[in-house]
C-alpha positions in Angstrom: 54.1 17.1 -138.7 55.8 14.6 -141.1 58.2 15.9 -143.9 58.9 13.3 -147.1 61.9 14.8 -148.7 62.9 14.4 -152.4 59.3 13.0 -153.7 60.2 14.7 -156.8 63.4 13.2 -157.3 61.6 8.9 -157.5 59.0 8.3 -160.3 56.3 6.3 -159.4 53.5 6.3 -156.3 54.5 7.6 -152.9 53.3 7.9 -149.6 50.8 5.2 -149.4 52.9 3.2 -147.2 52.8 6.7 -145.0 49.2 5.8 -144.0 48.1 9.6 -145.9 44.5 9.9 -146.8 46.5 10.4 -150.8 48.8 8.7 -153.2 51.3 11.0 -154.4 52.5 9.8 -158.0 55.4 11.6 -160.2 56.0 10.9 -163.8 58.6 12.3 -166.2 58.5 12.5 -170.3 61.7 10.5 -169.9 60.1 7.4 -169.5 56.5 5.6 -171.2 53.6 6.4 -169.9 50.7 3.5 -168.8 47.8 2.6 -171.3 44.5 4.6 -171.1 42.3 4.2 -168.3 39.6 5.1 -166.0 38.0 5.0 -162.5 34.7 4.0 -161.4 34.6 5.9 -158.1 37.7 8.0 -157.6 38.7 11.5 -159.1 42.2 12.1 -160.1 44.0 15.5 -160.0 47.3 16.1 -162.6 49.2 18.7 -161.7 51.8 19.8 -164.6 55.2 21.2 -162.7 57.2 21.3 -165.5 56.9 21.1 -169.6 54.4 20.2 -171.1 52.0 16.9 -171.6 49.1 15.8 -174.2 45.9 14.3 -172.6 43.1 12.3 -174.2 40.2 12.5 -171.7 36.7 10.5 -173.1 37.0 12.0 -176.8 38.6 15.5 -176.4 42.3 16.3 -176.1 44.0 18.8 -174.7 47.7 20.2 -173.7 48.7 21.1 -170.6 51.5 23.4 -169.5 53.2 24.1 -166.9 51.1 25.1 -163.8 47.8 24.1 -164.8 45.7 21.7 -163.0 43.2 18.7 -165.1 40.5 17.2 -162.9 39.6 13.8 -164.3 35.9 12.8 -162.9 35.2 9.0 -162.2 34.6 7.2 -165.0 36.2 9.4 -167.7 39.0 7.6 -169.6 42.3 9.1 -170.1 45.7 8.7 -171.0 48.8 10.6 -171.9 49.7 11.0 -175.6 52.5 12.7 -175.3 54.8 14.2 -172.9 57.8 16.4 -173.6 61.2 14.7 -172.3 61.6 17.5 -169.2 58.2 17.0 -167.8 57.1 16.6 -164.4 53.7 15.5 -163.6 52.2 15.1 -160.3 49.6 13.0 -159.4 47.0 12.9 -156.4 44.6 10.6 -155.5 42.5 8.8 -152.5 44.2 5.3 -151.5 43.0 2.4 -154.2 40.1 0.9 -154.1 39.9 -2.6 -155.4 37.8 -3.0 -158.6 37.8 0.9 -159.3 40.8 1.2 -162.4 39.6 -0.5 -165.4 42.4 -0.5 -168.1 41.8 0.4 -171.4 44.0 -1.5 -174.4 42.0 -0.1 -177.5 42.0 4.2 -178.5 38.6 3.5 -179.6 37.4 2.4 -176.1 38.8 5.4 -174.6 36.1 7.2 -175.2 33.7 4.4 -173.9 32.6 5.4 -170.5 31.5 2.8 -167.4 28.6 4.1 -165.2 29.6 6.4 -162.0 28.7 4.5 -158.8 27.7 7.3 -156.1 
């Protein structure tokens, strides 16, 4: 058994130092959130602990509140719009794989999706 105390309490990506088969990652409204994104290979699972948090996934938005669980599939794009200031947002993920995020800098190509590798 291994216990990692106060995750919640440090922003940022956890645990893959730990050698877990996850990244951990917790994120505040207090502080900006990254540009839009995707993945060519990996899922990533947002868990919404606390207040509440805007999404933009391909070219549909939605709010999340507190408890609910968003599922972004490889290759979707997404980013946060907005989050309220007393959010808390956790993260999970498999460990990185090189090549997989692609960034996005332009709303418009948000939407655009890049093929799913299987």
């Amino acid at each position: 058994m291994r216990v990692i105390a106060g995750v919640l309490q440090k922003e940022g990506w956890h645990l893959a130092e730990a050698g877990l088969p996850i990244q951990v990652g917790v994120k505040s409204g207090a502080s900006p959130f990254s540009h839009g994104h995707l993945h060519r290979t990996m899922a990533e699972y947002f868990i919404l602990l606390r207040g509440s948090v805007r999404l933009r996934v391909d070219d549909r938005e939605l709010v999340m509140k507190q408890g609910d669980l968003v599922v972004i599939e490889p290759g979707e794009a997404h980013a946060v719009i907005h989050a309220s200031r007393d959010s808390l947002l956790l993260l999970l993920m498999p460990p990185p794989v090189p090549g997989d995020k692609v960034e996005l800098e332009e709303p418009e190509r948000q939407k655009a999706k890049v093929k799913r590798h299987k």
